[in-house]
Structures are given as structure tokens and as C-alpha cells.
C-alpha positions in Angstrom: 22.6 16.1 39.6 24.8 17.8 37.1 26.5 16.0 34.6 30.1 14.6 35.4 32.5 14.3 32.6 36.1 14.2 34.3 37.6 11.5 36.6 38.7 13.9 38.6 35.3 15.1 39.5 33.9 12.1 39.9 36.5 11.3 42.5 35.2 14.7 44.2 31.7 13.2 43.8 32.9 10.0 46.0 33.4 12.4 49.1 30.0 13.1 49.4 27.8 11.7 51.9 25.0 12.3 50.3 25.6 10.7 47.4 23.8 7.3 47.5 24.0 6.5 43.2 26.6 6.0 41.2 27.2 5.3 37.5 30.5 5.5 36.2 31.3 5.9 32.4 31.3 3.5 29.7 35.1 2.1 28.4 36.7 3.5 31.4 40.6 3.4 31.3 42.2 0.7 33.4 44.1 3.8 35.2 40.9 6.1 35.9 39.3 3.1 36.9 41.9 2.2 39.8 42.0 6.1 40.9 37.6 5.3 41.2 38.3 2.2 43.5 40.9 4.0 45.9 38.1 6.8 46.1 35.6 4.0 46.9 37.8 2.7 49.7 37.1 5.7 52.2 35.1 5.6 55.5 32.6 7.8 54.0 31.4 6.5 51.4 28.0 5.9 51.5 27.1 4.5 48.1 24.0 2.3 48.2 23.8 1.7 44.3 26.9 1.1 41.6 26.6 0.7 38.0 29.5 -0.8 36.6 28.2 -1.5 33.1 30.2 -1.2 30.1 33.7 -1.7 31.7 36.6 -3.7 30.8 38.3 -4.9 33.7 41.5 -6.7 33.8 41.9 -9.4 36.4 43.4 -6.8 38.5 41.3 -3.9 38.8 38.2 -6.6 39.2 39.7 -8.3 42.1 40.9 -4.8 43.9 37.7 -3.6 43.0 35.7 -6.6 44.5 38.0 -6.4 48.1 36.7 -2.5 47.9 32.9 -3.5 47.7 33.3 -6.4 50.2 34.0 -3.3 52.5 31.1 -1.1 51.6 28.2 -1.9 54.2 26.1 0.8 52.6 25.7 -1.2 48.8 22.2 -2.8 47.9 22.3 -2.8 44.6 25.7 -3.7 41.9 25.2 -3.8 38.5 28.2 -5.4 36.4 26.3 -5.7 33.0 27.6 -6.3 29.7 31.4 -6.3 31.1 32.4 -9.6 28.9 32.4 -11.4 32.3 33.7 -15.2 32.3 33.1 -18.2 34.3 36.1 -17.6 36.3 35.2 -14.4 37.7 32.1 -15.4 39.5 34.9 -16.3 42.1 34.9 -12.7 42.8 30.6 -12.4 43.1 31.1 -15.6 45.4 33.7 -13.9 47.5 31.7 -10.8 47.0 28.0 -12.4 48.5 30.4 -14.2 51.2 31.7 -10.9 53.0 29.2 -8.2 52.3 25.3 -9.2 53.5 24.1 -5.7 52.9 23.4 -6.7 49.1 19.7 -6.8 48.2 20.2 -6.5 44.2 22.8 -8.0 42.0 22.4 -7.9 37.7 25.6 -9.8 36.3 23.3 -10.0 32.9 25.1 -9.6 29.2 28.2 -11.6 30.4 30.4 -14.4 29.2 29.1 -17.1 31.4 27.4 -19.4 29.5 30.9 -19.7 26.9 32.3 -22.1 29.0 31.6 -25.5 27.6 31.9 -27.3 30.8 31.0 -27.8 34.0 32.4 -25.7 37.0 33.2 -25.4 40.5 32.9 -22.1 40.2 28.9 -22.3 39.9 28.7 -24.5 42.9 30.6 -21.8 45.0 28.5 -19.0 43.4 25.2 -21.2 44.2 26.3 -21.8 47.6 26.8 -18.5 48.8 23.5 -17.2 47.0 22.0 -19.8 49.4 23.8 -18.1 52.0 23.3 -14.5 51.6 19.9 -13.6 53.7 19.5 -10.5 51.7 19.6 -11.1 48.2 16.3 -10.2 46.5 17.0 -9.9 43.3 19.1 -12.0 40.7 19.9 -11.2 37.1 21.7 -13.5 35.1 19.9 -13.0 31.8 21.7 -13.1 28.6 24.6 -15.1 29.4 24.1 -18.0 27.1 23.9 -20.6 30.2 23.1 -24.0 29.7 20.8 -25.6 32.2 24.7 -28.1 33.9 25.8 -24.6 34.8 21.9 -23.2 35.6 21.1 -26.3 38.0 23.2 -25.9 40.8 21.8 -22.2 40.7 18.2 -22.9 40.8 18.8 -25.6 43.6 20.5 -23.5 45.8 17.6 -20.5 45.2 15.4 -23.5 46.3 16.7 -22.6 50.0 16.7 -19.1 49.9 13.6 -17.5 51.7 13.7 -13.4 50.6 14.1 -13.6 46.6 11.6 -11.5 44.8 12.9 -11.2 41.5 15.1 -14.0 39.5 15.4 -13.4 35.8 17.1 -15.9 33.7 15.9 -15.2 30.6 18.5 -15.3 27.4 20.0 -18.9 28.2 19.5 -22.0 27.3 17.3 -24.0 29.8 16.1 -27.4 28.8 13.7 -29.4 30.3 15.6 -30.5 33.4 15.9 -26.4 34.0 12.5 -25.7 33.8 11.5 -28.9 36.2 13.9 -27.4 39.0 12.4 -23.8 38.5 9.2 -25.5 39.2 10.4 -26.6 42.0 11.3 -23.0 43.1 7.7 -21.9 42.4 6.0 -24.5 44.4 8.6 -24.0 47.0 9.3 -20.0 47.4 7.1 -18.2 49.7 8.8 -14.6 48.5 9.3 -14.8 44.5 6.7 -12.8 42.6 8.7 -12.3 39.3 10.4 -14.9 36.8 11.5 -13.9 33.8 12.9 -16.9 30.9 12.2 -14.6 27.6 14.3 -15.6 25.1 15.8 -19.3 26.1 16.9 -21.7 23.5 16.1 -24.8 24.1 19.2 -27.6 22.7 16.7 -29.7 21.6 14.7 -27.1 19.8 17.0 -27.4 16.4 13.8 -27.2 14.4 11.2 -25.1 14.7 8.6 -27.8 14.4 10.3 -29.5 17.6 7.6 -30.7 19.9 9.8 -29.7 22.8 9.6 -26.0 22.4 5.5 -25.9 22.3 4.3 -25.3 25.8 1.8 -28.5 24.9 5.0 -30.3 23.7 6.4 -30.6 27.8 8.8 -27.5 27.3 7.0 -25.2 29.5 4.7 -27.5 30.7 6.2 -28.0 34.3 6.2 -24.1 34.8 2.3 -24.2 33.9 1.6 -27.1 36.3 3.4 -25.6 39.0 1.0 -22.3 38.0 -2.1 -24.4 39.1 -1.7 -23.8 42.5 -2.9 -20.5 44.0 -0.4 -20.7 47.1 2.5 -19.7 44.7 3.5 -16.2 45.7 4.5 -15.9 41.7 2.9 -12.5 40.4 4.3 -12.1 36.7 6.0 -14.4 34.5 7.6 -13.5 30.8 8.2 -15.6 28.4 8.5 -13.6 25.4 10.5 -14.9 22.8 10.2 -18.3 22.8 8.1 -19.1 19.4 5.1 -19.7 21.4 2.2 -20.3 19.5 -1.8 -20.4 19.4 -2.4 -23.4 21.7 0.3 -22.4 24.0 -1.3 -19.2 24.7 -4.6 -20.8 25.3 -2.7 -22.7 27.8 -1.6 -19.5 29.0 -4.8 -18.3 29.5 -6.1 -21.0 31.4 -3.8 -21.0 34.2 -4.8 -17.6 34.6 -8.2 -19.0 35.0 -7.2 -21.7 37.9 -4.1 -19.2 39.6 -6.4 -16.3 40.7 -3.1 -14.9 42.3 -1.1 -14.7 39.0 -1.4 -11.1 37.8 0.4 -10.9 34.3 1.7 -13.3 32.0 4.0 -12.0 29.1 4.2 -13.8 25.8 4.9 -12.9 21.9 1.2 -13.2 21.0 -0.1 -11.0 23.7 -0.5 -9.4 27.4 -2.2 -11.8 29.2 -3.7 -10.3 32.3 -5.9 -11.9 35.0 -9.2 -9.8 34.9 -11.2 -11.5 37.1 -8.9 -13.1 39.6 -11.7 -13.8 42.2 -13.5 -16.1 40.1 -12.4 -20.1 40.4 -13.6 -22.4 38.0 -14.7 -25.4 39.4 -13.2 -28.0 36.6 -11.6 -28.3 33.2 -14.2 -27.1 31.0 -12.1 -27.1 27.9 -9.4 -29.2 26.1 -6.1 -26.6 27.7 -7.7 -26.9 31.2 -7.7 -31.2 30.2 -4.0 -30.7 29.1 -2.9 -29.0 32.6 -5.0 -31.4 34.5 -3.2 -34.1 33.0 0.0 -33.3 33.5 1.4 -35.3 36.7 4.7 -34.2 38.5 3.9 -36.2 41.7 8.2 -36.8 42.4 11.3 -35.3 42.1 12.1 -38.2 40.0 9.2 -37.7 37.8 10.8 -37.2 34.3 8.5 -38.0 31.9 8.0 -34.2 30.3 11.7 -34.5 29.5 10.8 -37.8 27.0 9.3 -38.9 23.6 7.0 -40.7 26.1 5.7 -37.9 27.5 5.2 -35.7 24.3 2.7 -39.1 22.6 1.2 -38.8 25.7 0.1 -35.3 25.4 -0.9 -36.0 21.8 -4.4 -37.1 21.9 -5.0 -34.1 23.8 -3.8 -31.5 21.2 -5.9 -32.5 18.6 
């Protein structure tokens, strides 16, 4: 397709059937950007993909624009990246998921979501209609600085959904009552072969000797017990990013061993890929397999990862 520089021909663009993709330009002005939403609100439009990266909206043009997209039956995939997005306007994505189930993709990642210090209603809405939408296969909500009070009600609600593939939350700030609730998801999900939680900060990691940040220290340990199990339909997990270190990659590498379905694990230190994932071993035959096989998350009320208690008790084992 040849390159489109002026509103007005993008608006000539908007009248073609054929068209399918979209990408509109980066710091669009407030006035081309309502002459792009009255092109979108025409009976034949048949956009299935809009990138809206890049854009300041005003409350306005975001609401007008979000009544336009509710409309358009054809859209499986939105991307609003990087638009300095706030809590308050995921009562547009929630009205958004509520009155258009064509959606299969939506990437909301490099927002302003995390900045509220509080917690919202406006995540339990959001949450509730993500549990709702029977289409939804992909979530991106990377790189909005979330804490895991805003992250929970999320994750809960993803625990009910059936059809998503792909949920990347990486760039928050999950702590360990996060990472218990996503492995939850795993063991739960019959349809989710790709997490990504590069780059989360944990609040309790101030220092970088913290015990809580070590995979062997209970940070990531739920995630890796949750891994044992080779009914997970998990396929690739990242977790670059996260100061992982020597142990934490053996760790790695041993749930490889015991998941013969997991495919890729990403971490600083390396690509770790299963390369034999017929083979089962038959016990722990070294001290990571004896850390993963001692790790016990029997209950939802089963908290002890989360505790001092829990790091002494993984101490013998990681020396």
C-alpha cells in the first residue's frame, strides 16, 4: 500500500472495502483526529485491525471515538499503545468489551494505569467484562506500572475466561499474591499458551540481595510449581528482566525436564528450550528438582511463599 501522508486521504482510504488495516499517524491533531472517527462511523467500513498508538486524546475524542468502535463488528484487533492512558479511561475499554464481541486482540500496553495509587472500581468493571467477552484472545497490559491491588481483580476474572491465548503483563509490579493468582490461571486455563512478566518489580525487592526476587527465594516459585504439571496448555513463558540468577535458571531448566509440553522459557541468562520433550524423568535427581518437589500449594489459602517462613524453609535446600 502506498504511503498516506494527508488526513484527507486517509479519510478516502476509510471508503474502501478492502481495506482491512489501519494505522493512523503519530501526534494526530485533536481536529484530524475527529474528521478520522466520523470516517470510521460509515456502514462500510470494514476495518478488522486499528492502531491507535501515539495519540493524545482528550476526553472527548476518546469517548466519541470508543461509541464509533462499539459499532464496528468487523474489529479484531485495537491497539491503543503508549497514549498516556489513565485509570479512568478503562471505563471506555469496559464499555468497549461490553458492546462489541467481535474483538479477539486488545494491547492497551505503555499507559498510565499503574499511576493511580489506589484502588478502583474501574478495574473491577474492566475485569468483569474481560470475563464476559467470549472472544478475547489476547491481552496486553505490559508496561503500565500496575501493582498486583489493581492486577488481582484482573487475573481472577481471566481465571473464568475459556479462549485466551496470549496475556502479557510484563512491566508492572506483581508481588507475590500476583504471581499465586497467575498460577492459578495456569493450572486452570485450558487455552493460554503464552505469559509474558519480563520486567516486574517486585515492592519488596528494594535490595538486590532480597530473597524475594530469587526464583528459589518464593518470588517465582508458584509459577514453577504450577509448571510441574504437563496438563498446562502453557507453551512459552518470558521472564527476562527480572535479575534472575544462576540457581534460578537451573530451576528453569528443570521444569523443562518434568513439563514435556513447555516449549520455550525466556530469561536474562539464556534461551531455555525443551529439546527432548518426550523424555519424563522419573524423580528429582538433583537439588532444583528437590526444591520444586518441595514446594506445596495444596489451597487457595496456602500463603506461605509470600513469608519469611517460607523463604527459611527453602534454605536448607539452596545450599
Amino acid at each position: 500500500m502506498k504511503s498516506v501522508k494527508t488526513i484527507q486521504e486517509y479519510k478516502e482510504l476509510l471508503q474502501n472495502k478492502a481495506l482491512i488495516s489501519l494505522q493512523l499517524p503519530r501526534n494526530l491533531s485533536q481536529t484530524h483526529l475527529k474528521e478520522i472517527i466520523a470516517a470510521l462511523d460509515k456502514d462500510n467500513c470494514c476495518l478488522e485491525k486499528i492502531d491507535f498508538s501515539h495519540i493524545s486524546f482528550d476526553t472527548t475524542s476518546l469517548r466519541e471515538l470508543i461509541k464509533v468502535l462499539a459499532k464496528l463488528k468487523s474489529l479484531k484487533e485495537l491497539i491503543f499503545s503508549s497514549n498516556k492512558l489513565t485509570t479512568s479511561d478503562l471505563s471506555y475499554f469496559t464499555f468497549l468489551l461490553n458492546n462489541n464481541e467481535s474483538i479477539e486482540v486488545l494491547k492497551l500496553s505503555h499507559n498510565q494505569f499503574g499511576y493511580c495509587t489506589k484502588s478502583s472500581i474501574q478495574f473491577y468493571n474492566f475485569a468483569k467484562a474481560l470475563s464476559k467477552h467470549n472472544k478475547l484472545i489476547e491481552l496486553d497490559l505490559s508496561y503500565n506500572k500496575m501493582p498486583s491491588f489493581q492486577l488481582l481483580p484482573i487475573i481472577e476474572r481471566l481465571q473464568e475466561k475459556a479462549a485466551l491465548h496470549s496475556l502479557n503483563l510484563s512491566g508492572n509490579k506483581i508481588d507475590s499474591s500476583g504471581m499465586y493468582e497467575l498460577a492459578k490461571l495456569l493450572r486452570i486455563s485450558k487455552s493460554l499458551t503464552k505469559l509474558s512478566l519480563a520486567y516486574n518489580s517486585d515492592p519488596l525487592s528494594a535490595k538486590p540481595s532480597n530473597p524475594h526476587k530469587s526464583l528459589a527465594g518464593g518470588y517465582f516459585l508458584p509459577i514453577l510449581d504450577a509448571l510441574k504439571s504437563n496438563a498446562l496448555s502453557l507453551r512459552e513463558l518470558d521472564l527476562k528482566g527480572n535479575d534472575l540468577g544462576e540457581k534460578d535458571l537451573s530451576l528453569l531448566k528443570t521444569v523443562l525436564k518434568i513439563n514435556k509440553n513447555l516449549s520455550c522459557i525466556v530469561s536474562d541468562k539464556d534461551l531455555v528450550k525443551n529439546t527432548n520433550p518426550s523424555s519424563q524423568p522419573e524423580g528429582p535427581k538433583n537439588q532444583s528438582e528437590q526444591i520444586l518437589n518441595d514446594s506445596k500449594y495444596a489451597t487457595e489459602n496456602d500463603s506461605r511463599y509470600a513469608t519469611d517462613e517460607f523463604t527459611s524453609y527453602l534454605k536448607p535446600h539452596l545450599h
